[in-house]
MDAnalysis code that builds the backbone (N, CA, C; Angstrom):
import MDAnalysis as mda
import numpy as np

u = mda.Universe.empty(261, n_residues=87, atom_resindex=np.repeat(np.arange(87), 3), trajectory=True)
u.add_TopologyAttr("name", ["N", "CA", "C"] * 87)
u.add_TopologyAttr("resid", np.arange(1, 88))
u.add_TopologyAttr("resname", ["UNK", "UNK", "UNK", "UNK", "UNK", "UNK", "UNK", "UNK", "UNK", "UNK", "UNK", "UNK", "UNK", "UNK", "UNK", "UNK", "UNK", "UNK", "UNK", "UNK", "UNK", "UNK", "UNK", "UNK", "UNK", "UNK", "UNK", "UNK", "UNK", "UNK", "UNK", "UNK", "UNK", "UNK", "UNK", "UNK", "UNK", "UNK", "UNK", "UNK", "UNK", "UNK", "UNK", "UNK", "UNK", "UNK", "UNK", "UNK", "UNK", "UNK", "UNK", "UNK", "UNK", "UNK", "UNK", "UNK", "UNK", "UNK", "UNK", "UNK", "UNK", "UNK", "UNK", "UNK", "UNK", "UNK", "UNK", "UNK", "UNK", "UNK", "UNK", "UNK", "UNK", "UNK", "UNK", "UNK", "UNK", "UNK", "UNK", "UNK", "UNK", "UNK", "UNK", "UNK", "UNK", "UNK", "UNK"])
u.atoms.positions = np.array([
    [59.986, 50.451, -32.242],
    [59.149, 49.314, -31.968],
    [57.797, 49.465, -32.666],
    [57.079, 50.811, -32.471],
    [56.096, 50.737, -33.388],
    [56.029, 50.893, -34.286],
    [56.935, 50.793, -35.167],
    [57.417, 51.031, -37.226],
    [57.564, 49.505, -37.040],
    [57.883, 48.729, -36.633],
    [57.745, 47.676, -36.719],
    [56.769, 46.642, -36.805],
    [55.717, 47.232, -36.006],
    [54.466, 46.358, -35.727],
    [53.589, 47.179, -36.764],
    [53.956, 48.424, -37.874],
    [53.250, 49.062, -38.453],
    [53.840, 47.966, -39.633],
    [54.509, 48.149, -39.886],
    [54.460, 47.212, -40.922],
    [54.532, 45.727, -41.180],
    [54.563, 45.249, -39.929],
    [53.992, 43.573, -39.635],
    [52.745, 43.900, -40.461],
    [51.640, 44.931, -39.535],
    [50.653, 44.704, -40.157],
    [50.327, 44.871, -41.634],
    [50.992, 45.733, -41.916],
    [50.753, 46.050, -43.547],
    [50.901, 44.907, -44.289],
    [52.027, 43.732, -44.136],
    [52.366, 42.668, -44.631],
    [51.159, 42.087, -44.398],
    [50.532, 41.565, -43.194],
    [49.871, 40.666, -43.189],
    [48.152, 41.275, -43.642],
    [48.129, 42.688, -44.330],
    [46.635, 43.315, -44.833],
    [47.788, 43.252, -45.918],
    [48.411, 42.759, -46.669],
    [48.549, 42.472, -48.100],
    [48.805, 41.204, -48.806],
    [48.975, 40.554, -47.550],
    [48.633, 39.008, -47.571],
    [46.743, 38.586, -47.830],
    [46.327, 39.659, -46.952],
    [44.980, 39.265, -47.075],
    [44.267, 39.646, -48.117],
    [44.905, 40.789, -48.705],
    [43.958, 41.333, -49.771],
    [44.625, 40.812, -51.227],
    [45.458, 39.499, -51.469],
    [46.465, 39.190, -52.344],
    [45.434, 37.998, -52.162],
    [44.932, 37.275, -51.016],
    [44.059, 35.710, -51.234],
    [42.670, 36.529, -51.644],
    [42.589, 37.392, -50.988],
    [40.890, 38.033, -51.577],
    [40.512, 38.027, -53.236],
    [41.479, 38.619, -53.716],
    [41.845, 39.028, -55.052],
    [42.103, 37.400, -55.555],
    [42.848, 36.697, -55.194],
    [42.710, 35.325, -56.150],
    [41.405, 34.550, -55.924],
    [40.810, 34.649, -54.975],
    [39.790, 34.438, -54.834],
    [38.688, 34.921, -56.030],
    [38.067, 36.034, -55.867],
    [37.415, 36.775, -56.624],
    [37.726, 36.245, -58.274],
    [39.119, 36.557, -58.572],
    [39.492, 35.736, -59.822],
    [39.356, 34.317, -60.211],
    [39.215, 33.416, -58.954],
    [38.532, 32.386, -59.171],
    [37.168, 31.733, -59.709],
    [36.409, 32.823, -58.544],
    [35.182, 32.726, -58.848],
    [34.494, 33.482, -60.185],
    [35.112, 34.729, -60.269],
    [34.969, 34.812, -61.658],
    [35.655, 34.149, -63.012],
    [36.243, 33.251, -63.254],
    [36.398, 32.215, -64.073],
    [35.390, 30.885, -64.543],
    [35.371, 30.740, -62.418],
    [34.234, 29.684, -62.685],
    [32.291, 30.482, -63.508],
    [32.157, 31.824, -62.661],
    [31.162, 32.207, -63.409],
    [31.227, 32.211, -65.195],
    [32.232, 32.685, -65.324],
    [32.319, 32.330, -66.894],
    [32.560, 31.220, -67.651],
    [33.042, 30.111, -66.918],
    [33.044, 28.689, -67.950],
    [31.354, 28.191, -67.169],
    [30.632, 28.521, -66.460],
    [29.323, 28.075, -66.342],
    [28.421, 29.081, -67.550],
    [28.591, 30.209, -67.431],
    [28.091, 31.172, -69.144],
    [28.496, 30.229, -69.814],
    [29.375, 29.578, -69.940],
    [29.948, 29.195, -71.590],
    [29.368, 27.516, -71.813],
    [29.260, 27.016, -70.413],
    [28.306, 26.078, -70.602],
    [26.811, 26.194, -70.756],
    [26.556, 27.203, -69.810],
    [24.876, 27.411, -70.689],
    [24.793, 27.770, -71.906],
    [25.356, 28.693, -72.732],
    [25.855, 28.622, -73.789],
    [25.614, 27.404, -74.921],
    [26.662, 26.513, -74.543],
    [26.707, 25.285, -75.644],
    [25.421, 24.399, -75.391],
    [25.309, 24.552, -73.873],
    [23.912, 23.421, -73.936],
    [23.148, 23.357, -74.064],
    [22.673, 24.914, -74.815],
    [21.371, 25.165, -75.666],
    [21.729, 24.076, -77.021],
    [22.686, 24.023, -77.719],
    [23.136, 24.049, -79.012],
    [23.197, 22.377, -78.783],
    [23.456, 21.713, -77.849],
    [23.587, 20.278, -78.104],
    [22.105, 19.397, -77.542],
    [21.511, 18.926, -78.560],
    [20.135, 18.538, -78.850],
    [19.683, 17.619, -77.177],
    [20.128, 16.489, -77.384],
    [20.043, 15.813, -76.321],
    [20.258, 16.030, -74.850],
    [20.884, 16.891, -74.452],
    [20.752, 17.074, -73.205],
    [19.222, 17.550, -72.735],
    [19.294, 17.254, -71.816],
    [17.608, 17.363, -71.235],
    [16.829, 16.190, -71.701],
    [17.006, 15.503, -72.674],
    [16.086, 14.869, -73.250],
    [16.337, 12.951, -73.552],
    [16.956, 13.066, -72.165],
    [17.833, 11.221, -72.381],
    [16.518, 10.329, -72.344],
    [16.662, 9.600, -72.497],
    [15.881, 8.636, -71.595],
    [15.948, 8.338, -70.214],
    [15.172, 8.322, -69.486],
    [15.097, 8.189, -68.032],
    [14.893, 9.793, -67.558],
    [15.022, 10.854, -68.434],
    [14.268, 11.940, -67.786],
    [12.629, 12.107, -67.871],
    [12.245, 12.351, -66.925],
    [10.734, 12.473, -66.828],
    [10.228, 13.746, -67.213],
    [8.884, 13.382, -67.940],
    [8.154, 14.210, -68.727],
    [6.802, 13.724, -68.680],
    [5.940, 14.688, -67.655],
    [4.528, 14.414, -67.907],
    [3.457, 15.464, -68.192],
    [2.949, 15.863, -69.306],
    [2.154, 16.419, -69.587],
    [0.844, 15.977, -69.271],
    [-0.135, 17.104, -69.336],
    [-1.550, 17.062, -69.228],
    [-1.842, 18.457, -69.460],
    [-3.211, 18.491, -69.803],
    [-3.715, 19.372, -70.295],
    [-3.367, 21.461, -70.030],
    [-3.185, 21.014, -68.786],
    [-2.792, 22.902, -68.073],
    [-2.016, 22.479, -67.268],
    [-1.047, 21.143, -67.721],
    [0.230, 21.132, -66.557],
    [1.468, 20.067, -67.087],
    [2.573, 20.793, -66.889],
    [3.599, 19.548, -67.377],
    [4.529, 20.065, -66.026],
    [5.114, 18.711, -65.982],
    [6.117, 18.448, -65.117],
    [7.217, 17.620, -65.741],
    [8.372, 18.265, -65.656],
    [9.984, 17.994, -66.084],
    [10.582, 17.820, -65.297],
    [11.100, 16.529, -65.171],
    [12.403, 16.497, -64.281],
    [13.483, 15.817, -65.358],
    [15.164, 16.501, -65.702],
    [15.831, 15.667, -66.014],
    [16.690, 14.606, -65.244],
    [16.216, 13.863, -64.723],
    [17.089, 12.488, -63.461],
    [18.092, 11.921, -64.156],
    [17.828, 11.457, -65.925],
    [19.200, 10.915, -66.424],
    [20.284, 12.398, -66.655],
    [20.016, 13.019, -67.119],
    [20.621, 14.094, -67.596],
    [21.571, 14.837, -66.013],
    [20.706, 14.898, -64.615],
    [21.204, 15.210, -63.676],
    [22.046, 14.051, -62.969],
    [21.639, 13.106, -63.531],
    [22.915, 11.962, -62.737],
    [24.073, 12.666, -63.912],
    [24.161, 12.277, -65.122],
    [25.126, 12.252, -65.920],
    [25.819, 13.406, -65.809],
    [25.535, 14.489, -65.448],
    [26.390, 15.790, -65.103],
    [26.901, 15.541, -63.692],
    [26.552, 14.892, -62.529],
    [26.816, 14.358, -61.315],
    [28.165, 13.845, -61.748],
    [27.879, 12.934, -62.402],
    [29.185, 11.684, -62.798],
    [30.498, 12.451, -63.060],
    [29.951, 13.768, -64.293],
    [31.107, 14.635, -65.051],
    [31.911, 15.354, -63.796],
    [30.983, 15.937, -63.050],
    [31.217, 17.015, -62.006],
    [32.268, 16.317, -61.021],
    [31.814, 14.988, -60.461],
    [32.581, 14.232, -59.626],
    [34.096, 13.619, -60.024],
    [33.948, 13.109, -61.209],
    [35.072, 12.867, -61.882],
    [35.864, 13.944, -62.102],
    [35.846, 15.109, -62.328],
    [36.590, 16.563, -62.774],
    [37.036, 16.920, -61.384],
    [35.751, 16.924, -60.219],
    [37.180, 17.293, -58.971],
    [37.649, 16.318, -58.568],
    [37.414, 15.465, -58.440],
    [38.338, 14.008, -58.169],
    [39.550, 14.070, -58.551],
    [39.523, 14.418, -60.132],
    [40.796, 14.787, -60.904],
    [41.481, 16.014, -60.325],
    [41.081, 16.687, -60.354],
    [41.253, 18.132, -59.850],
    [41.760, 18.069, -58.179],
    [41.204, 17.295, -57.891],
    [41.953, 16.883, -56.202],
    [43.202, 16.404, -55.782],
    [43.081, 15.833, -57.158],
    [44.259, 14.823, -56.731],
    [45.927, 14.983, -56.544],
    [45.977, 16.705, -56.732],
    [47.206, 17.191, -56.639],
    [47.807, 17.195, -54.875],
])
């Protein structure tokens, strides 16, 4: 009886450490296609710089906000899990 419940448990601590592990591999994927987007979005001119992002300088102070640039990644982001949901 207790070889039995010894290895119930083993099954179910290799169940757990089998979602841990895809886990971890998840999140490290996503850390690396976000590298690979900071990456390119140095290299593509316009981002940051739409119209409707705010930019106010003065003498010993600027303030940046990108609002078009942060909707338009909103839009991308929403649409991709939307897609991504829909399984």
């Amino acid at each position: 009886m207790q070889q039995g419940k010894k290895e119930e448990n083993m099954t179910i601590m290799d169940d757990g450490m089998q979602h841990i592990g895809k886990v971890l591999l998840l999140i490290g994927i996503i850390v690396a296609a976000l590298g690979g987007i900071i990456l390119i979005a140095g290299k593509i001119p316009w981002i940051g710089r739409l119209p409707g992002d705010i930019l106010i300088q003065k003498k010993n102070f600027t303030f940046y906000f990108p609002l078009a640039t942060s909707i338009i990644i909103s839009i991308i982001f929403s649409l991709l899990f939307w897609f991504l949901g829909r399984r």
